[in-house]
C-alpha atoms as one frame of an Amber mdcrd trajectory, in Angstrom:
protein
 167.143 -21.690 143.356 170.347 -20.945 145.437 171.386 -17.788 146.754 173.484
 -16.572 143.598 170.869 -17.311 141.413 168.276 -15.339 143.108 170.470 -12.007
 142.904 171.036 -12.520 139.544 167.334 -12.935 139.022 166.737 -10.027 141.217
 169.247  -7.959 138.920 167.881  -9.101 135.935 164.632  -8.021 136.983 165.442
  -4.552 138.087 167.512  -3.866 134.797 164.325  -4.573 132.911 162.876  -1.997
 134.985 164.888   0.674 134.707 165.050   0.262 131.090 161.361  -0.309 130.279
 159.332   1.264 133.468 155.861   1.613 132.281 154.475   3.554 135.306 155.252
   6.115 137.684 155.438   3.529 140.374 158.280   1.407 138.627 160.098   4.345
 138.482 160.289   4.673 141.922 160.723   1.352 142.481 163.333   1.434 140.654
 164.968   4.249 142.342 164.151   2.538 145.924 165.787  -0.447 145.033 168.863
   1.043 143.278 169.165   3.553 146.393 168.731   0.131 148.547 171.579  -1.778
 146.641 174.040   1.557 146.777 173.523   1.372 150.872 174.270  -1.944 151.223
 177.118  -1.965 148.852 178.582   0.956 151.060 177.680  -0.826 154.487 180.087
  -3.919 153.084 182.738  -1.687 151.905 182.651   0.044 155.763 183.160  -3.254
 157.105 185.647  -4.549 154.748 187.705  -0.780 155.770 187.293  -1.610 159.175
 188.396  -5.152 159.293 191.471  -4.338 157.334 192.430  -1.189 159.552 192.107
  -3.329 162.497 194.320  -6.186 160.806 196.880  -3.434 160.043 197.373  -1.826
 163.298 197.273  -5.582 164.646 200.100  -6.468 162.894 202.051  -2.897 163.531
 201.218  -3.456 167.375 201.767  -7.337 167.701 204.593  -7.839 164.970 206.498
  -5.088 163.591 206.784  -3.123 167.647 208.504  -6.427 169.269 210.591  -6.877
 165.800 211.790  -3.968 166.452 212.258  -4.027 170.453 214.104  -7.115 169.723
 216.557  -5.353 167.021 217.116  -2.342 168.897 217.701  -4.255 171.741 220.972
  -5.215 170.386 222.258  -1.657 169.702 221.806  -0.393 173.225 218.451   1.813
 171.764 214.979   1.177 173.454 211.720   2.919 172.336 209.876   4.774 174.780
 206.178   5.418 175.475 204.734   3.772 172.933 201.293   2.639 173.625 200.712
  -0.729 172.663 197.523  -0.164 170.924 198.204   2.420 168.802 196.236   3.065
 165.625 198.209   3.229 162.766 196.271   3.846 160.153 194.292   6.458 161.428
 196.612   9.131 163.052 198.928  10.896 161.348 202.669  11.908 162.159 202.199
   8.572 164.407 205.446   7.000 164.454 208.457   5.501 167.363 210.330   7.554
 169.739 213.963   5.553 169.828 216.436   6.245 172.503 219.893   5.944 172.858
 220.875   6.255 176.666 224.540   7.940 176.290 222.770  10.967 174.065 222.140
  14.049 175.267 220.350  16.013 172.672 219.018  13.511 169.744 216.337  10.303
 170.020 215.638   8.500 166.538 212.115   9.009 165.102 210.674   7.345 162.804
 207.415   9.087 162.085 204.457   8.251 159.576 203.261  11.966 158.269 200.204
  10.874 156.871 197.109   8.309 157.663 197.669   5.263 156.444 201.416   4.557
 156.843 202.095   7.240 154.180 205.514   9.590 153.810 207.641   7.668 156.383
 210.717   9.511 157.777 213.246   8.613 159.784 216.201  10.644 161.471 217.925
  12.458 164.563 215.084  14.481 166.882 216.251  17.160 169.260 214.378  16.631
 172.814 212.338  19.192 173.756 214.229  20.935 176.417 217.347  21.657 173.668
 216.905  24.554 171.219 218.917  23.352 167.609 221.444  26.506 168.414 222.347
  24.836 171.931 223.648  21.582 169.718 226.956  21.856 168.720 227.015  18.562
 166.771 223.521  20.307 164.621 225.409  21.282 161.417 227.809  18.342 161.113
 225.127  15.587 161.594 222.997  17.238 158.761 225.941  17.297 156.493 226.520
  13.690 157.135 222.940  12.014 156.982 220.538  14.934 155.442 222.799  16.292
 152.870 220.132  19.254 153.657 219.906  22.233 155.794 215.757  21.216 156.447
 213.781  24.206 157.298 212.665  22.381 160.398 214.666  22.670 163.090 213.518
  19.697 165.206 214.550  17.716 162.678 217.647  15.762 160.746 215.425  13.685
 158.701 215.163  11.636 155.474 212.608  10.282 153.481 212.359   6.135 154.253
 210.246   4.375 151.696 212.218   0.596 150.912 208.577  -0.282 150.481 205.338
   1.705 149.949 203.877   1.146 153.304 200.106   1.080 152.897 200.025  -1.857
 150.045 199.981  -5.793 150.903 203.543  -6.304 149.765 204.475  -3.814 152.710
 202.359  -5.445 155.042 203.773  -8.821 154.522 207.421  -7.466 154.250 206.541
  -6.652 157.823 204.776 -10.244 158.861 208.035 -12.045 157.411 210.615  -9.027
 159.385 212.165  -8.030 156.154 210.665  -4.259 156.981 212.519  -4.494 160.018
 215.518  -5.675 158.596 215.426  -2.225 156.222 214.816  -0.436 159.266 218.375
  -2.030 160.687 220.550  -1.235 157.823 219.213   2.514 157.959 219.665   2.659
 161.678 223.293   0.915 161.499 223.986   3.945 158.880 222.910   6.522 161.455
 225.095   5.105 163.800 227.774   4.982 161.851 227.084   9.358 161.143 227.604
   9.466 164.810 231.057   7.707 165.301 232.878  10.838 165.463 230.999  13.016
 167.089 231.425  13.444 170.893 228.717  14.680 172.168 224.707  13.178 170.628
């Protein structure tokens, strides 16, 4: 009898027993074994989280980060302090710090608000040591990529979904670097928001 055969024989077996238990004791038996089957069931599903979380953030650290080094790379941006083993999945409002070396006020963010690489946004960040009110550029650059006055004021921001980020279709967009390619056209666009303004 191979493997397969003997869980089906074992499942067959314990079906008959929860259906027609004629003592006490096969009612517990059944109950151990049912309680035995749910913790192993959950034990694989663990694993099987696991190994795919650490596939994701593989792929975010080893293929979609240089992607994107080497894109930005050509626009004069660089991201800073990223660590290279970042998880991903896990954290939330995880994201990429991108900076332009001729602005004063803004970076580009790209930040992931929830776990699993859920409600991407992208868009102009003040810095820290610049209050929104100090910025006279503020006003003009939400009227020309937000459309919105966002309550937020560290923020310029849009919602950036070309792909719903936590399915395999997103993942492989990213293997292949047609994520990053989206990514290029909406950084090219925020670029182009800043042509006129003389002071970022």
């Amino acid at each position: 009898m191979d493997l397969k055969q003997g869980n089906m024989k074992k499942d067959k077996d314990l079906l008959e027993l929860l259906t027609f238990p004629s003592s006490g004791e096969e009612v517990a038996e059944v109950i151990k074994q049912l309680k035995h089957k749910r913790e192993t069931m959950e034990r694989i599903s663990n694993m099987i989280t696991i190994q795919v979380i650490n596939t994701i953030n593989q792929i975010m650290n080893n293929d979609f980060v240089p992607q994107m080094k080497k894109m930005l790379a050509n626009k004069n941006l660089f991201i800073a302090d990223l660590d290279l083993e970042t998880d991903w999945v896990n954290t939330s409002y995880v994201g990429l710090w991108i900076e332009n070396p001729d602005w004063k006020y803004f970076a580009i963010a790209i930040e992931f608000e929830r776990r699993w690489l859920k409600d991407p946004i992208i868009g102009f960040h003040r810095k820290e040591e610049y209050k929104c009110e100090d910025i006279a550029c503020w006003n003009t650059l939400v009227e020309k990529y937000s459309k919105r006055q966002s309550k937020n004021e560290n923020w310029i921001f849009r919602s950036f979904k070309p792909y719903d980020w936590h399915t395999p279709e997103a993942i492989d967009k990213i293997v292949n670097g047609e994520m990053v390619d989206a990514f290029e056209i909406e950084i090219d666009n925020m670029l182009k928001c800043t042509k006129e303004i003389n002071e970022m």
